[in-house]
C-alpha positions as CSV (number, residue, x, y, z in Angstrom):
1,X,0.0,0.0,0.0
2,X,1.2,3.2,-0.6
3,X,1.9,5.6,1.8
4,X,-0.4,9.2,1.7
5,X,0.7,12.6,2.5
6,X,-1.1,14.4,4.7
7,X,-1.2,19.0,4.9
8,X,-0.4,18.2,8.8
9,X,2.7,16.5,8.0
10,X,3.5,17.6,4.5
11,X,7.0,17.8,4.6
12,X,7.7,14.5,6.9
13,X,5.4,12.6,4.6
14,X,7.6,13.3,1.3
15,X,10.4,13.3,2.8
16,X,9.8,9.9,4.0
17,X,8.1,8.9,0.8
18,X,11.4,10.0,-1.2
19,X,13.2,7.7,1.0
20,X,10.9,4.8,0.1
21,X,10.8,5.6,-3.5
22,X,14.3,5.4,-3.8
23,X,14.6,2.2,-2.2
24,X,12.0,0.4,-4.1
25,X,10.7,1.9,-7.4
26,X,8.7,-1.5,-8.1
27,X,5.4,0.5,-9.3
28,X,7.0,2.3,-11.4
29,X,8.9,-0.4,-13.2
30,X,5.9,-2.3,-13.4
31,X,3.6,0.3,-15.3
32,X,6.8,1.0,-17.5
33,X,6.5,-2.4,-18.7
34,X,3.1,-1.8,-19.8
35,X,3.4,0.9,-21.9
36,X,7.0,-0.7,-23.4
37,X,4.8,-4.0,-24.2
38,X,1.5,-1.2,-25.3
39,X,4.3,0.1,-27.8
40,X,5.7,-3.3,-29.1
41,X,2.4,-4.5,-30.1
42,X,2.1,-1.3,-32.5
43,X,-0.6,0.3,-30.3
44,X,-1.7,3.8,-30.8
45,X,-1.5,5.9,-27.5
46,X,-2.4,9.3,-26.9
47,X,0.9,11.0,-26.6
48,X,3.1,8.2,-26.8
49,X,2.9,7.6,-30.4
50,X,0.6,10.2,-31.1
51,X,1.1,14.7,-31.2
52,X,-0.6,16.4,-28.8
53,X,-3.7,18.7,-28.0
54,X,-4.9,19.8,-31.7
55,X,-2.4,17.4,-33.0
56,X,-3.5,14.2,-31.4
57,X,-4.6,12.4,-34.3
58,X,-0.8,12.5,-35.9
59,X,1.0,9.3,-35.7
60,X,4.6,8.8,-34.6
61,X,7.0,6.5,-35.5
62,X,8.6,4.3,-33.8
63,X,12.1,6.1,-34.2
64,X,10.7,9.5,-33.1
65,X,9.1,8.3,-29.9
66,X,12.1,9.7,-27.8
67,X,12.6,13.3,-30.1
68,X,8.8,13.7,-29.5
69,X,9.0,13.5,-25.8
70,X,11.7,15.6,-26.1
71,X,10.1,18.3,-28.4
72,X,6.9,18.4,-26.0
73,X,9.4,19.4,-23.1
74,X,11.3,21.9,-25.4
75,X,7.8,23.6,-26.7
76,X,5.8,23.4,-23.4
77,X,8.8,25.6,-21.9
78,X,7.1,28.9,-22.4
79,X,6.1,30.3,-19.2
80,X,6.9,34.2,-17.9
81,X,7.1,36.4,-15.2
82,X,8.8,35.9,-11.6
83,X,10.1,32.3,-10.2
84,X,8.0,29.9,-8.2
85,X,9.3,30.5,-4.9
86,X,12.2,28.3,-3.6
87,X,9.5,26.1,-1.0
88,X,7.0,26.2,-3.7
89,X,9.4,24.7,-6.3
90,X,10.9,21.8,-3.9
91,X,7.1,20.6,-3.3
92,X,6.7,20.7,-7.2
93,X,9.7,18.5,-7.2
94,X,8.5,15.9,-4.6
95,X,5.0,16.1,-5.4
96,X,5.9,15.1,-9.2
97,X,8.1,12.3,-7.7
98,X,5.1,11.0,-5.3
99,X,2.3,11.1,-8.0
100,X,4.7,9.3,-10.6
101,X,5.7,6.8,-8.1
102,X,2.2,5.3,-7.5
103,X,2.5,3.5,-10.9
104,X,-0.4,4.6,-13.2
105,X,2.6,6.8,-15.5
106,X,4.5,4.6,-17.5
107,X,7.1,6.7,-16.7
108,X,11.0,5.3,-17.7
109,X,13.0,4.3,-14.2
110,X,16.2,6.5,-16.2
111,X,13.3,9.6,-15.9
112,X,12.2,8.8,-12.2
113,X,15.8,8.3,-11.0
114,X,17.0,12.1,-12.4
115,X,14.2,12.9,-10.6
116,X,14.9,11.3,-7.1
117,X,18.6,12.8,-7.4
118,X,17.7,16.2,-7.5
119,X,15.4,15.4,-5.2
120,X,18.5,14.0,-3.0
121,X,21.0,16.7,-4.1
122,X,18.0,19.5,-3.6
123,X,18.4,20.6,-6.9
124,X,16.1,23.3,-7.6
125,X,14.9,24.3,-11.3
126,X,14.1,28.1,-12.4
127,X,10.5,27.9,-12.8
128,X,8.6,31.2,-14.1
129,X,5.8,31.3,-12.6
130,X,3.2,32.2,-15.0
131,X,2.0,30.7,-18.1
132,X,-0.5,27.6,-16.8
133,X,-4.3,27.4,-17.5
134,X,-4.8,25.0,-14.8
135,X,-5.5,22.3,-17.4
136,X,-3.8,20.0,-19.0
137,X,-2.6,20.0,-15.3
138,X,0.3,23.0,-15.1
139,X,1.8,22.4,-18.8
140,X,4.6,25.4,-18.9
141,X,5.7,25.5,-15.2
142,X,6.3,21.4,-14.9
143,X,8.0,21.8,-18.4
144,X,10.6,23.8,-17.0
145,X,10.4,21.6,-13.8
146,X,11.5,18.8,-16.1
147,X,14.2,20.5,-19.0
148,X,16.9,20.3,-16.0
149,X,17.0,16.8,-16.1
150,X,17.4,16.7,-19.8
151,X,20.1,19.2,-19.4
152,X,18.3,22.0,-21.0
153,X,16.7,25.1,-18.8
154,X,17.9,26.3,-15.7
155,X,18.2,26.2,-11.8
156,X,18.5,27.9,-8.8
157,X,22.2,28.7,-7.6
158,X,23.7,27.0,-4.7
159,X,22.9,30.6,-2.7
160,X,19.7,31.0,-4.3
161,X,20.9,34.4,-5.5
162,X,19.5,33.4,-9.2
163,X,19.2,30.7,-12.0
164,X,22.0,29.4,-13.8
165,X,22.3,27.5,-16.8
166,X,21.1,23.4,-15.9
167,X,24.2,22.4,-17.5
168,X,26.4,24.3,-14.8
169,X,24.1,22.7,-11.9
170,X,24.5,19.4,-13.5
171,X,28.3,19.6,-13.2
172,X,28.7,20.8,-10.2
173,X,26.6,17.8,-8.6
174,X,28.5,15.4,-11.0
175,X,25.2,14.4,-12.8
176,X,24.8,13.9,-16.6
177,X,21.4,14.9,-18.4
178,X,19.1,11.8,-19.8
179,X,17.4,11.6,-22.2
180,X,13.5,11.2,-22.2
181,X,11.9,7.9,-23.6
182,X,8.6,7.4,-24.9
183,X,5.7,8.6,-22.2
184,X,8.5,10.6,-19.9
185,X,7.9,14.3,-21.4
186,X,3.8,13.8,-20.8
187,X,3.7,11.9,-17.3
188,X,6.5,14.6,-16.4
189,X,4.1,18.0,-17.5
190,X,0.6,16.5,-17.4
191,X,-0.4,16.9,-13.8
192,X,-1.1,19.7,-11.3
193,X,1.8,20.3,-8.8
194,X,2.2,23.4,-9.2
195,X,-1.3,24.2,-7.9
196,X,-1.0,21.6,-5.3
197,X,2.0,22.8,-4.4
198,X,1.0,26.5,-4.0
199,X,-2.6,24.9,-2.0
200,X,-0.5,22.4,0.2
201,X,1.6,25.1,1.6
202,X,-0.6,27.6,2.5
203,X,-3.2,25.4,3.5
204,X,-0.1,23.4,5.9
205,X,0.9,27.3,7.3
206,X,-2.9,28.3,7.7
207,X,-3.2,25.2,10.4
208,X,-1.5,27.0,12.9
209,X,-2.2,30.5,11.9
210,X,-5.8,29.8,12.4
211,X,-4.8,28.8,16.0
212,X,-2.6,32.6,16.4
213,X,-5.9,34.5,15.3
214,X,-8.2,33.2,18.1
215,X,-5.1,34.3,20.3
216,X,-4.8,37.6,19.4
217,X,-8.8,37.8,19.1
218,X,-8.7,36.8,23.1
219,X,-5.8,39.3,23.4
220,X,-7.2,42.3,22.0
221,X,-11.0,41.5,23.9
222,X,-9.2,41.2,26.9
223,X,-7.7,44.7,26.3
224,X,-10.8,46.1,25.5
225,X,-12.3,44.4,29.0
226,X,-14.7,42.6,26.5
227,X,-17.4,40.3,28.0
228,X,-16.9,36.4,27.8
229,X,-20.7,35.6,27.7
230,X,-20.7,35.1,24.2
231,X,-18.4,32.7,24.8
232,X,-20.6,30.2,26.8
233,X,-21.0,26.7,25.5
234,X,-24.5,26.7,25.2
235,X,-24.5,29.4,22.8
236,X,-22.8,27.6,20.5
237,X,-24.2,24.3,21.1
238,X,-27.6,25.6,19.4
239,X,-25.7,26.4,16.6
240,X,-22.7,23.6,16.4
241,X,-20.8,24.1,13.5
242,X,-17.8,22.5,14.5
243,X,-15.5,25.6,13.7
244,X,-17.5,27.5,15.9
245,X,-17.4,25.3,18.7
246,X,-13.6,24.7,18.8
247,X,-13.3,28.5,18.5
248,X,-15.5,29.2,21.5
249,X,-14.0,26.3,23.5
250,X,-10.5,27.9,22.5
251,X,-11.2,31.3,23.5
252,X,-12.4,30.3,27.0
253,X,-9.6,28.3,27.6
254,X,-7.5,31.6,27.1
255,X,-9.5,33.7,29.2
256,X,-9.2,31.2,32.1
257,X,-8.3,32.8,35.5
258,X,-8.7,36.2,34.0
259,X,-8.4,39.2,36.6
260,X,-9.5,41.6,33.8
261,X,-12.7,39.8,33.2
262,X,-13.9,39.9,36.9
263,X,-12.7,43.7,37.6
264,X,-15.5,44.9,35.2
265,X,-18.0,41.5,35.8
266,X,-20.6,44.2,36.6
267,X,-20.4,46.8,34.4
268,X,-23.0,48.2,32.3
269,X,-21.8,47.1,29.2
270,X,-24.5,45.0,27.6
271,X,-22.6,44.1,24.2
272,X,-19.5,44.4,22.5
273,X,-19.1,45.2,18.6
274,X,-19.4,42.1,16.4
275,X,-15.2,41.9,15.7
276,X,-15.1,40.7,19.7
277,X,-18.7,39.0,19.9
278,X,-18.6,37.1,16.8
279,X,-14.8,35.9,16.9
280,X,-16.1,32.3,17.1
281,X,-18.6,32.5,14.2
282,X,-16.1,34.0,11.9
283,X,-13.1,32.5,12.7
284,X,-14.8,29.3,13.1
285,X,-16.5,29.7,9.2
286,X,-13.0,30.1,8.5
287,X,-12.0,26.9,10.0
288,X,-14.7,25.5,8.7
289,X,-14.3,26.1,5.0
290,X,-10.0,25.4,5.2
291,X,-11.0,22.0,6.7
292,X,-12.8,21.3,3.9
293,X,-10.2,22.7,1.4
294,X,-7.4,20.5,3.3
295,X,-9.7,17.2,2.5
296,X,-9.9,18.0,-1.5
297,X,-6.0,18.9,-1.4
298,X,-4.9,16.2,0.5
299,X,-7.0,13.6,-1.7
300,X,-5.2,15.2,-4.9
301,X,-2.0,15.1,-3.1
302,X,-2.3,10.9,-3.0
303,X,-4.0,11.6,-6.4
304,X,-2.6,10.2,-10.0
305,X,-3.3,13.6,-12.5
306,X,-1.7,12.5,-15.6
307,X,-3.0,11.4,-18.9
308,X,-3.0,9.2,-20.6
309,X,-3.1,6.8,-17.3
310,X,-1.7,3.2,-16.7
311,X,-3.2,0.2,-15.4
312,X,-1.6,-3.2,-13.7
313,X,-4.5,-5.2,-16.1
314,X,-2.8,-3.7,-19.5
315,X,-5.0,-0.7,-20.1
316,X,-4.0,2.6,-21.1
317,X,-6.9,4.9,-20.9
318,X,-6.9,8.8,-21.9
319,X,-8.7,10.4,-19.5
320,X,-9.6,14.5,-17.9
321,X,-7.4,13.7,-14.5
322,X,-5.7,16.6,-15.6
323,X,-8.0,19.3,-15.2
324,X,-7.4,21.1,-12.1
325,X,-11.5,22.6,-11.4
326,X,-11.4,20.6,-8.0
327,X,-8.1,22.5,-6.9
328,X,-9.1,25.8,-8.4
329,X,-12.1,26.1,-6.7
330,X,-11.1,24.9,-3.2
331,X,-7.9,27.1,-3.4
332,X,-10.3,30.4,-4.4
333,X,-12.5,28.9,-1.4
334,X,-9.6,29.2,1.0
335,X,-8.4,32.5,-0.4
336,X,-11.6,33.7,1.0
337,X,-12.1,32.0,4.0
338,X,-8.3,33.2,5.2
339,X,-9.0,36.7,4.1
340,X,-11.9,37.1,6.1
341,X,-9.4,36.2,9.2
342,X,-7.7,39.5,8.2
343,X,-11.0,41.2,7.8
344,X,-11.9,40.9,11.3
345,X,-8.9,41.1,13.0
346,X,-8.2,44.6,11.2
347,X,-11.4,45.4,13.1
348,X,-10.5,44.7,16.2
349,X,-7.1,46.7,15.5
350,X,-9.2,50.0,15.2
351,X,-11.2,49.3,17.8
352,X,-7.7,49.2,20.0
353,X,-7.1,52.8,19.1
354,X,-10.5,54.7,19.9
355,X,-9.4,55.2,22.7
356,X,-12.3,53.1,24.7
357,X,-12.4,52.0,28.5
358,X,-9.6,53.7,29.5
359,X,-7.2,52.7,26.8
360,X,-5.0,55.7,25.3
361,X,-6.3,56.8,22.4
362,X,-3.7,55.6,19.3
363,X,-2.3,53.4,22.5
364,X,0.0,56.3,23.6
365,X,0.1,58.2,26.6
366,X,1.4,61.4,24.8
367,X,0.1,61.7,21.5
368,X,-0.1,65.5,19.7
369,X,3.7,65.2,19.7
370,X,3.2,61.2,19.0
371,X,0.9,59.6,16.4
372,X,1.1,56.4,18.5
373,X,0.0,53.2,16.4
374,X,-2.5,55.2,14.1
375,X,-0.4,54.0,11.0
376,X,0.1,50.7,11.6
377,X,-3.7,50.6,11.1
378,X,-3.6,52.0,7.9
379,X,-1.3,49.2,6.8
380,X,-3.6,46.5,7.9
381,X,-6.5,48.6,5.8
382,X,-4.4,48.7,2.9
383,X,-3.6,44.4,3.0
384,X,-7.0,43.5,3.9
385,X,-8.5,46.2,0.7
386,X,-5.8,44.6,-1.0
387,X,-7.2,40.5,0.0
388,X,-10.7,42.1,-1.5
389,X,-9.3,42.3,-5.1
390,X,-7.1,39.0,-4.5
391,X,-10.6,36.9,-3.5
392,X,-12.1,37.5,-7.7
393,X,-12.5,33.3,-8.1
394,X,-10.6,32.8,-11.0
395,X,-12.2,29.4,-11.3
396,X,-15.0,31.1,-13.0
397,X,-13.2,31.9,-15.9
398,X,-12.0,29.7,-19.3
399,X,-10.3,30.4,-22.1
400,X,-9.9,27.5,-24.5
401,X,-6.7,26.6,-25.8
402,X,-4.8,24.1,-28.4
403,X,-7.3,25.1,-31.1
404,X,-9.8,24.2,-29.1
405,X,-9.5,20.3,-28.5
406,X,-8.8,21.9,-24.7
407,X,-11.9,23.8,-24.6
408,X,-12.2,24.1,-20.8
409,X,-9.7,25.1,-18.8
410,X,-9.4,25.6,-14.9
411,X,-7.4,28.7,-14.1
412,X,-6.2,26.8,-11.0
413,X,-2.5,27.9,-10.8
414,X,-4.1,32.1,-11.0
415,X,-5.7,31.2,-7.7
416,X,-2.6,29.6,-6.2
417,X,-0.8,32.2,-6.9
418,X,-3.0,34.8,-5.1
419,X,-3.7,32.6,-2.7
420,X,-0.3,32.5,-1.4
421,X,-0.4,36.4,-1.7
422,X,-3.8,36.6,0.5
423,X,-1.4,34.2,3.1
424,X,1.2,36.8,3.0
425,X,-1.2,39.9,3.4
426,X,-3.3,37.7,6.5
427,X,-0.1,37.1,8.1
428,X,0.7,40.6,8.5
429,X,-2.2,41.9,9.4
430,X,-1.9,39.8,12.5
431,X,1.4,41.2,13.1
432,X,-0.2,44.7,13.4
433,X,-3.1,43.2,15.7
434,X,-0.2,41.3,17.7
435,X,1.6,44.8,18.0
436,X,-1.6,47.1,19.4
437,X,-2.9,44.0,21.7
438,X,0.1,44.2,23.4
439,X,0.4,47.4,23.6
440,X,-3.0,47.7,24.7
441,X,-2.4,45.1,27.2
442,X,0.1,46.9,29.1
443,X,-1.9,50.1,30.0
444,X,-4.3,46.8,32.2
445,X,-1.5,46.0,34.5
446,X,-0.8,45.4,37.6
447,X,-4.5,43.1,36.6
448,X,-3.5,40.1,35.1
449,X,-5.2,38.8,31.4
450,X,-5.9,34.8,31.2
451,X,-3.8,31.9,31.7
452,X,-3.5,31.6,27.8
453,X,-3.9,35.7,27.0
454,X,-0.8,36.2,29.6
455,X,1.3,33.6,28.0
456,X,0.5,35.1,24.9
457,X,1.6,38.6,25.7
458,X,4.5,37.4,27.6
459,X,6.4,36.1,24.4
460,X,5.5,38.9,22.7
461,X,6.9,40.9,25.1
462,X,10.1,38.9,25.0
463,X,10.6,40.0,21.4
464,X,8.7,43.3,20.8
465,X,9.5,46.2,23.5
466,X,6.2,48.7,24.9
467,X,6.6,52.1,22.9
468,X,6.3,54.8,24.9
469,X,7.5,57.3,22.0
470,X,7.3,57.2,18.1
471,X,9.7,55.0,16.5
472,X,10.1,52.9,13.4
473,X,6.8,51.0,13.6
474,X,7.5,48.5,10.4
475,X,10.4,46.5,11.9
476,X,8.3,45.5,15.1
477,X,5.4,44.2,12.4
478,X,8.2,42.5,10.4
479,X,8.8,40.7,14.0
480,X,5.9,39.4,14.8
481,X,5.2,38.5,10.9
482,X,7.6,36.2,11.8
483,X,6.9,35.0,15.5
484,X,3.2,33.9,13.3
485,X,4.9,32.0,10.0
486,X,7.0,30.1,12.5
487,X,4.4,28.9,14.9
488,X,6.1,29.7,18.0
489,X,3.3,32.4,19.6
490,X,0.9,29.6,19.3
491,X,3.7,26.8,20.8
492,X,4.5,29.5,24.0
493,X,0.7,29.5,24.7
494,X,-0.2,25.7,24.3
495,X,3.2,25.1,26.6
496,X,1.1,27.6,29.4
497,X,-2.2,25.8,29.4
């Protein structure tokens, strides 16, 4: 049985599955053989012996099967624009490995092998990022995936300064190019890493960032002396999305003990604005929606999305496993759901600086002389405006292409690509919310916050100092943009509970 990869333990699952792959390559071997016998018994196949796209119905022969493959590679090259980042492209990489590994490719074991020794070395190929329709599977960015291996293309350098030529990577590692066999240039570009690579990521970073925005939502309500009542179980329990539930349950744990809470118990205060109330219905809607783009990316991460496909009874069947609609619209899903995470939290930031319940207003004792943490806010407006434009599904749209045999297309690596940027813009809009809890926070002592709230504005403490004074706001937010991408806020609050 195969092994599957799971988002929770993306990168201990391929790594582990490149370690098994390169001990026994058995499936791979085995569907080789079927397309080698397919081949001998003059068989036409759909890109084996045949053109491609518009051009399918042009037969090959026998003595051009390897140029072909080669050709395809060469052609499908085309894509633009900035490179897939370093992370992105190493997923690529294993993901390509893992899909071609589970035996329905046909694949030559000369192909897979160049493959697991970049894999080994960490060989990294130049990959522009633009240029894929989300269908057939990302075409131009796994072309130029592949021409490394063929000696053709380029790679990252060693410092990951910029490409070089594949030829000079090649050397240095002491590796010689191959060359492709019939079936190795289509199994290698047919298929839809990229996209799943760009999804798997964010979605595996999201897990925990998720966890830091129920955090900082308990920080900031705590600093505002917000009420906990909307908190209570049986609020929730007549409306039990599970997201909501887990949200609730979360932020009471991390108002525990709170000193803050009981010093305004009676207080006339009969509700607080929906950014503090409703933390559990939108954050868990959030949880809610990501949980169910983690299940479609993780069953296309175990997933075979190449055609034509392979099968252990002799079959070689032409298929749509290609087409990338499932990804596209599950990645425009989570785009959404993580953007409204940065919505609300933005929210609460203003809220922070009005100046309410005895809070400084602009969190800043002297302010006239001081602007206090009023631009930080306009930072977080400008990312979460910015999310708004990023959120257009581009699963909606379709172009058709290769003269229109391919007359349906997903746009699925468009939303990966923005999707990452939405991850990007979420996570620093947190960092300002991180920034102005704390802050806020401070002007509460000597009364103490939550068990989990305290823990919470310890560490951040440990990094980021109190301002009393203007200073240069930006490197503080770069700080705790990074305190979030690493997981360690949310690691320094479980270790308290």
């Amino acid at each position: 049985m195969n092994p599957s990869v799971s988002i929770a333990r993306l990168f201990d699952d391929l790594r582990e599955r490149m370690r098994c792959l390169a001990a026994d390559a058995s499936a791979v071997e085995r569907s080789r053989a079927i397309v080698e016998k397919a081949l001998s018994g003059g068989e036409a196949i759909y890109g084996v012996n045949t053109g491609f796209g518009a051009l399918a119905s042009r037969r090959i022969g026998d003595d051009q099967l390897g140029q072909l493959q080669r050709n395809l590679l060469l052609s499908h090259a085309c894509g633009t624009g900035v490179p897939v980042p370093v992370e992105i492209t190493r997923l690529m990489l294993q993901l390509k490995i893992h899909a071609l590994g589970l035996g329905n490719s046909g694949v030559s074991l000369t192909i897979f092998k160049q493959l697991l020794r970049f894999s080994t070395a960490d060989i990294l190929p130049w990959i522009p990022s633009r240029g894929s329709v989300g269908a057939s599977g990302d075409l131009a960015p796994l072309a130029h995936m592949s021409l490394p291996l063929i000696g053709h293309g380029q790679c990252w350098k060693p410092d990951l300064s910029g490409p070089e030529p594949s030829a000079v990577t090649l050397q240095r590692h002491g590796l010689a190019p191959v060359e492709p066999a019939a079936k190795d240039g289509l199994a290698l570009i047919n298929g839809t890493q990229l996209m799943l690579a760009y999804g798997a990521f964010v979605l595996h970073r999201a897990t925990h960032l998720l966890s830091a925005a129920d955090i900082l939502g308990a920080m900031s309500l705590e600093a505002l002396q917000g009420s906990a009542r909307p908190f209570d179980a049986r609020v929730h329990a007549v409306r039990p999305h599970p997201g909501q539930e887990q949200v609730a349950a979360r932020i009471r744990g991390l108002l525990a003990e709170s000193e803050i809470l009981e010093s305004h118990r009676d207080c006339g205060k009969v509700q607080d604005p929906y950014c503090l109330r409703c933390i559990p219905q939108v954050h868990g809607a959030s949880r809610d929606a990501l949980a169910h783009c983690v299940a479609v990316v993780e069953r296309e991460l175990n997933s075979v999305t190449d055609n034509p496909l392979v099968f252990d009874d002799g079959d070689i069947i032409s298929g749509g496993n290609f087409h990338g609609q499932p990804l596209a619209l599950s990645l425009d899903f989570a785009a959404m759901a993580l953007a409204e995470i940065a919505s609300i939290s933005e929210r609460r930031t203003y809220l922070l600086l009005e100046g309410h319940d005895g809070l400084p207003k602009l969190l800043m004792k002297d302010t006239g002389i001081n602007s206090g943490f009023m631009i930080p806010q306009y930072t977080a407006a400008a990312l979460v405006s910015e999310n708004k434009v990023l959120c257009h599904p581009a699963s909606v749209d379709s172009i058709p292409t290769s003269l229109g045999q391919e007359d349906h297309v997903s746009m699925g690596s468009i939303s990966a690509i923005k999707l990452l940027d939405v991850l990007h813009n979420v996570e620093r809009v947190l960092a300002v919310e991180m920034l102005t809890a704390a802050q806020a926070l401070d002007f509460r002592a000597p009364l103490r916050p939550g068990r989990g709230v305290l823990a919470a504005h310890r560490f951040v403490r440990e990094q980021v100092n109190h301002a009393e004074e203007d200073y240069e706001v930006g490197a503080d937010i770069d700080t705790c943009t990074r305190l979030l991408r690493s997981g360690e806020l949310v690691k320094a609050v479980d270790a308290a509970a």
